[in-house]
N, C-alpha and C positions, 0 to 999 in steps of 0.2 A: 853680552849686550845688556844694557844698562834696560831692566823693568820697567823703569816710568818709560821708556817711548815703545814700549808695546801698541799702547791705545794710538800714538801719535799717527804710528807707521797702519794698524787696519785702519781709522780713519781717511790714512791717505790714499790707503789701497782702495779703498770704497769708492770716494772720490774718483782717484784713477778710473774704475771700473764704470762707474756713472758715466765718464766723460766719453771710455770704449763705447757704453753699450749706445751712447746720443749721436757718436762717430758712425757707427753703424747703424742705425737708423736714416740720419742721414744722409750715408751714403745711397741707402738703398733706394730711400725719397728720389734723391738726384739720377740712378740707373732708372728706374722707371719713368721721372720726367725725360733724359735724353730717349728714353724707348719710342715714348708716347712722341718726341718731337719728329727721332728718326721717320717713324710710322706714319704720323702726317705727312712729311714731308716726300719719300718715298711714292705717293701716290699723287704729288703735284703735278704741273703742266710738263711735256715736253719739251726741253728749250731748243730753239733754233739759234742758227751761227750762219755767218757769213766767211769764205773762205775768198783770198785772190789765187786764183788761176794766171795770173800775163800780166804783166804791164808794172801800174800804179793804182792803187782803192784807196779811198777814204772810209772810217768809219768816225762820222760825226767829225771832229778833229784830229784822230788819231790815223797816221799811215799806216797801211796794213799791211804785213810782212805777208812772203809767200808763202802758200801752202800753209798755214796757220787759221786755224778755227778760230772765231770770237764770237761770242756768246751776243745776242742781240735782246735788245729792250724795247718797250714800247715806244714811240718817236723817235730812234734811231735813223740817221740818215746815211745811207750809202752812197758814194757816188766814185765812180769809175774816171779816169782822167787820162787822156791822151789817147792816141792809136794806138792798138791792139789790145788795150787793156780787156782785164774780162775778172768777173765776181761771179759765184752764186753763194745762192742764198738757201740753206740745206736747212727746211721747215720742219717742224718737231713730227711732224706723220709722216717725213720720209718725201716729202713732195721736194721741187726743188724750181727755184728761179735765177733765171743767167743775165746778167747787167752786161751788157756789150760795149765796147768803149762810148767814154762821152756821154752816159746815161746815169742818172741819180734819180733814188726814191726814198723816199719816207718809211718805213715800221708802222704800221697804225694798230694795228693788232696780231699776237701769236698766241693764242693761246690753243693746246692741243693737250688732251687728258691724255694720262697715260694710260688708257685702255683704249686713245682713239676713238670712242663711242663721242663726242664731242670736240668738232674743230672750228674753230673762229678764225681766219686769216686773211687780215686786210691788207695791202699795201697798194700806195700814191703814186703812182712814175710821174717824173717831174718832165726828163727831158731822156730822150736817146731811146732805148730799146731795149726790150724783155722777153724773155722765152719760158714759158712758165711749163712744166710735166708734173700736172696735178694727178697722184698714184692714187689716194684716197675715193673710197666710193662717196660721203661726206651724207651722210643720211638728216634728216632734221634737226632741226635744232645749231645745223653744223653749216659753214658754209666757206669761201673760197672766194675773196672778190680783187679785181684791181681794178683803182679808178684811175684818171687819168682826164684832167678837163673839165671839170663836174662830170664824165662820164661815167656808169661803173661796169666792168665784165663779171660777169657772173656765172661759176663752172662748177661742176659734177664730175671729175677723175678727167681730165682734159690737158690734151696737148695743144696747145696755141702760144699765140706770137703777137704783142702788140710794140708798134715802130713810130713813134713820133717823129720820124724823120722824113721815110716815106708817106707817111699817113695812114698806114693800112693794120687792119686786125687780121688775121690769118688761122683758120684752126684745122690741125691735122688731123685730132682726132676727137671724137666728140663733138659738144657745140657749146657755146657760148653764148648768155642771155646778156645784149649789151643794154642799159639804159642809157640814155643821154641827158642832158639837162631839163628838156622840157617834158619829160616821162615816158619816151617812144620808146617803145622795145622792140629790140630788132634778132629775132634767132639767128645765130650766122653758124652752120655749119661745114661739114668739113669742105675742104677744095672749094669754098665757095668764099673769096676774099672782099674785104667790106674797108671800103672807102672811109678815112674820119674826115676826111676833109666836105664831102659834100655827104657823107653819112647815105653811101648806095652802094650795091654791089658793083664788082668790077668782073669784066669779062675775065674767065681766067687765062685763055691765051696772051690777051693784052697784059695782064697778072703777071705771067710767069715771063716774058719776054724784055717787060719793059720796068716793072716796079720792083717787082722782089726780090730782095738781096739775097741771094741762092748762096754767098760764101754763109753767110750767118746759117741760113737753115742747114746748108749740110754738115756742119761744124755741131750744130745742137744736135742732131740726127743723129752724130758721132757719140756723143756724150749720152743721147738717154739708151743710146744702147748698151752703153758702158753702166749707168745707172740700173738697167733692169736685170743684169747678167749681176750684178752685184745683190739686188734683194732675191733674186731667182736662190742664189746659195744659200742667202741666209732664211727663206723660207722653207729649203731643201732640208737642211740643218733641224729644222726644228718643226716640219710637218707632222710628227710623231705627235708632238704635244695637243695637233687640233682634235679636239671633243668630237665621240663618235654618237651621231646622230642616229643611227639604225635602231637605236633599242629606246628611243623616247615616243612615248605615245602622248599625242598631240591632244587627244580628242579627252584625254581625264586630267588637263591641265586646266586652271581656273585664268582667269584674264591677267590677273594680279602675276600667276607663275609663267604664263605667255610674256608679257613682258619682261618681266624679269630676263627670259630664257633668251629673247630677241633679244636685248641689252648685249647678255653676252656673245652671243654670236653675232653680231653684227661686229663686236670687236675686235671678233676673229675675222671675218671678212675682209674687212677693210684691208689686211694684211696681205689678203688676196686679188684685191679688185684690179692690179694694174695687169695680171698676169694675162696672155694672151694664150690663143689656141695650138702655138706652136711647141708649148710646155706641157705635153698632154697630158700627166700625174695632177700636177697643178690645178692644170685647168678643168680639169673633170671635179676637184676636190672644191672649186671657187661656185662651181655649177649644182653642186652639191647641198653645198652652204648654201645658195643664191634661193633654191628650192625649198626648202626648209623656211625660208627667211619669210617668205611669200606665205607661208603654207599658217606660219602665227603672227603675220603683221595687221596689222590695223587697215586700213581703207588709205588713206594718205601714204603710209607706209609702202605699202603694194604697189601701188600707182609707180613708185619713183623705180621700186627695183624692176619692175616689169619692161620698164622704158629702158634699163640698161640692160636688159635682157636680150633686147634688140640690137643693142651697140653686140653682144657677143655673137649672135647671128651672125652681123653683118662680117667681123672679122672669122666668123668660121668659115663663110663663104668667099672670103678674100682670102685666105688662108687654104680654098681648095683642099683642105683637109675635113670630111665629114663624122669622121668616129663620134663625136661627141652630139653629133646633129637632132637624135632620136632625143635626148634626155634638154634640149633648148627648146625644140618644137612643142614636146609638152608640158612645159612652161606653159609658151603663148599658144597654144589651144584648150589648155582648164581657162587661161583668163581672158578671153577672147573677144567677150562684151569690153573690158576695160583696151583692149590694142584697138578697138574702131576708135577711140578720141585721141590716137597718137596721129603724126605727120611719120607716115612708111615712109613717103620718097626722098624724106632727108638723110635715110638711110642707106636704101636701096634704089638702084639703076636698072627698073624695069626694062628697058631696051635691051642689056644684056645678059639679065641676070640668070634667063632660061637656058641658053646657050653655056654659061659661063657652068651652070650646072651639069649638064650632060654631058660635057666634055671630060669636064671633071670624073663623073663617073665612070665613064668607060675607061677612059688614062686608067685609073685604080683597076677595072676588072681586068686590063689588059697586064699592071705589072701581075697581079694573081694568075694569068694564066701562061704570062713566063715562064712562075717560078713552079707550076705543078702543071708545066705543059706535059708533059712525058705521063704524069698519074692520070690526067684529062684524058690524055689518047689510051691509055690502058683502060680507062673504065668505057670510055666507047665502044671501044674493039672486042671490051668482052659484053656491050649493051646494057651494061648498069647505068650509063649517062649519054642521052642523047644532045646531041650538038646544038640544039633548038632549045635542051635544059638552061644552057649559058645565059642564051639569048632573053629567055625568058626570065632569069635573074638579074640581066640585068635593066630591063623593063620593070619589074613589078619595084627596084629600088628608085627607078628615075619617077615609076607612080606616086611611090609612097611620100617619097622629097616633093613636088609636085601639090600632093594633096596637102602638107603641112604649110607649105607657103601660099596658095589658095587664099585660106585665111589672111594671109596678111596683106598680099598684092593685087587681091580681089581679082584675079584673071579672068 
């Protein structure tokens, strides 16, 4: 090798190396920017999609093939076209809305954190009919509305039905705070069907006979059962993950880590709130959370869960199943000054609700003495258990049920 390009060749090598080590630097720059975007991003809104089910959909201009997700944007317009057609609309917390043929709405708002601590969800029904199953408990700051007419509905974890066609609002479960144009607010709770046309309740015999389209409601009936056996697994799947509360002491928490600590467990809740009494794993871990949540919530805060604390009542006692009844009751007996400013009777049906209870009890003490009939008559016979023992257990449980709803139904 020729001496004189000694110098030529480390110069270039230098250079070369300059250029390496600027290549790596820069690379590393740009892993870290995509980190930093990934990372933000990651933590964005939940998006919502609109899927067809039957028929023909429109999304804005675009026809919507079957069985295919599309992602939804703010001012998107939906709209369902011809008989049988059917849309829903699968909202980023898992909620969900069904467009029944001949029905279009507007997008106004989707926005849903991905912690669910925070949901915003508006939408316009223009014309036809909507079947909304709001899962979400939607805590402050969070809310859930559909207008329709300058009117707006207004829900908290609620199954309802609004029909442009027939006129009428409908809510199966929970209630709905309706406004109208002129600022009246009207609570319309469950089986209690609300006229838009002359804006008054309607009898419900007259209701169910004459106005309501029973093919639509049983067809959605179909589906959120289908909908709730679906997150039932995937909360089944991942109950493991929920935060054990047993070993947090409340009382050497500062306000500043109270909140905080509500933030996340409300997160967690939410996940829980649509679950009923018939999932009893579940529902005892929702009652759990629900407890806790009350025990570090604020004054406004406490207020809203305590009132759905009531909606869980009422389904345990529609549900004839009490296991859970001891750990709901006191709930609403620590907060008992805050349940005298609630409305009980749009809950519960004092005419039956006494009846409906001691029926219930004894049914239960009777399949128990089915299945240890034979150990019952042994411990008789040998007078470790007298027959008046039964009786009196089951007394002292119909007292105890009895004194806990006291409080609430003012007997």
């Amino acid at each position: 090798m020729d001496s004189s390009l000694i110098p030529y060749i480390i110069m270039k090598m230098k250079k070369t190396g300059n250029k390496f080590i600027i290549f790596i630097i820069i690379s590393i720059i740009w892993i870290i920017i995509i980190s930093l975007y990934s990372s933000y991003f990651s933590s964005t809104p939940r998006d919502s999609f609109v899927v067809l089910l039957n028929g023909k959909a429109m999304l804005n201009s675009k026809i919507l093939e079957w069985d295919k997700r599309n992602k939804l944007q703010q001012w998107d317009t939906i709209k369902t076209i011809g008989e049988k057609s059917l849309a829903v609309v699968e909202w980023g917390d898992g909620s969900v809305t069904r467009l029944w043929w001949n029905s279009r709405l507007v997008v106004e708002e989707l926005f849903v954190s991905d912690d669910v601590w925070k949901i915003n969800i508006s939408f316009d029904l223009l014309s036809g009919k909507t079947w909304s199953n709001v899962i979400s408990f939607i805590g402050e700051e969070s809310y859930f509305k559909q207008t329709f007419r300058d009117n707006e509905a207004a829900v908290r974890g609620t199954v309802f039905n609004v029909d442009l066609v027939q006129e009428y609002l409908y809510v199966l479960d929970h209630k709905v705070l309706l406004t109208n144009g002129s600022w009246s607010i009207f609570e319309i709770t469950e089986e209690k069907p609300f006229s838009l046309d002359s804006f008054s309740f309607i009898k419900l015999e007259e209701f169910i006979q004459n106005i309501k389209d029973k093919s639509f409601d049983e067809f959605n009936k179909l589906f959120d059962e289908e909908l709730k056996a679906e997150l039932k697994v995937k909360l089944e799947e991942s109950i493991s993950k929920f935060k054990d509360l047993s070993s947090v002491e409340i009382a050497s928490l500062t306000d500043e880590k109270k909140q905080e600590l509500y933030d996340e467990i409300m997160a967690r809740y939410q996940k829980l709130n649509f679950i009923d009494s018939q999932t009893k794993d579940l529902f005892d871990k929702k009652i759990e959370y629900k407890t806790f949540l009350i025990n570090i919530a604020s004054d406004i805060q406490k207020d809203v869960l305590i009132e759905s604390t009531l909606a869980d009542l009422k389904d345990t006692i529609d549900s004839k199943d009490y296991s859970s009844l001891e750990s709901i009751l006191g709930i609403l007996n620590e907060n008992a000054e805050k349940i005298k400013g609630l409305d009980i009777n749009s809950y519960f049906d004092k005419t039956v609700i006494w009846d409906d209870l001691k029926n219930a009890i004894d049914k239960n003490f009777e399949i128990l003495e089915n299945i240890f009939g034979s150990d019952i008559s042994i411990l008789v016979s040998e007078g470790k258990l007298q027959l008046s023992d039964i009786e009196a257990i089951k007394n002292a449980a119909k007292q105890k049920i009895e004194d806990g709803l006291n409080i609430l139904l003012d007997k």
